[in-house]
C-alpha positions, 0 to 999 in steps of 0.5 A: 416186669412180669413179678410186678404185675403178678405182684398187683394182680396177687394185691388185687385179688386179696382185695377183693376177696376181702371186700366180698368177705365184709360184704358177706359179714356186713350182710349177714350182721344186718339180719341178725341184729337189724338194720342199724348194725354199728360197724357196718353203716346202715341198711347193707341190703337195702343198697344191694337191692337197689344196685339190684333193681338198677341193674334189672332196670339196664337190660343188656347192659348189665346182663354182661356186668353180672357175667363179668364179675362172676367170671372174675370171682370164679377166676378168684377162687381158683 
């Protein structure tokens, strides 16, 4: 039971590493080539600053869901 638990946590945390990755990529894409990158869909940032503001605009809320994903990512980088 053990290997198959750490077997998902190990498929888990590729997938996301992977997906910080696209996010980086696809960030990173659209402000070298503008909003209508091909790959990537449309305006990546925009959506992040609306994620953003609607964090801000929950308080307490999402302090503590901003400190559990770094808490995750730090996890993942060890």
């Amino acid at each position: 039971m053990n290997k198959w638990i750490s077997k998902v946590k190990y498929y888990l945390n590729s997938f996301l590493e992977v997906g910080v990755l696209l996010l980086a990529v696809s960030v990173i894409a659209e402000i070298i080539f503008g909003p209508n990158v091909a790959f990537f869909g449309s305006q990546v940032t925009e959506n992040l600053i609306a994620l953003l503001d609607s964090l801000g605009s929950h308080g307490v809320a999402a302090l503590i869901i901003v400190f559990a994903v770094i808490f995750a990512y730090r996890k993942l980088l060890k």
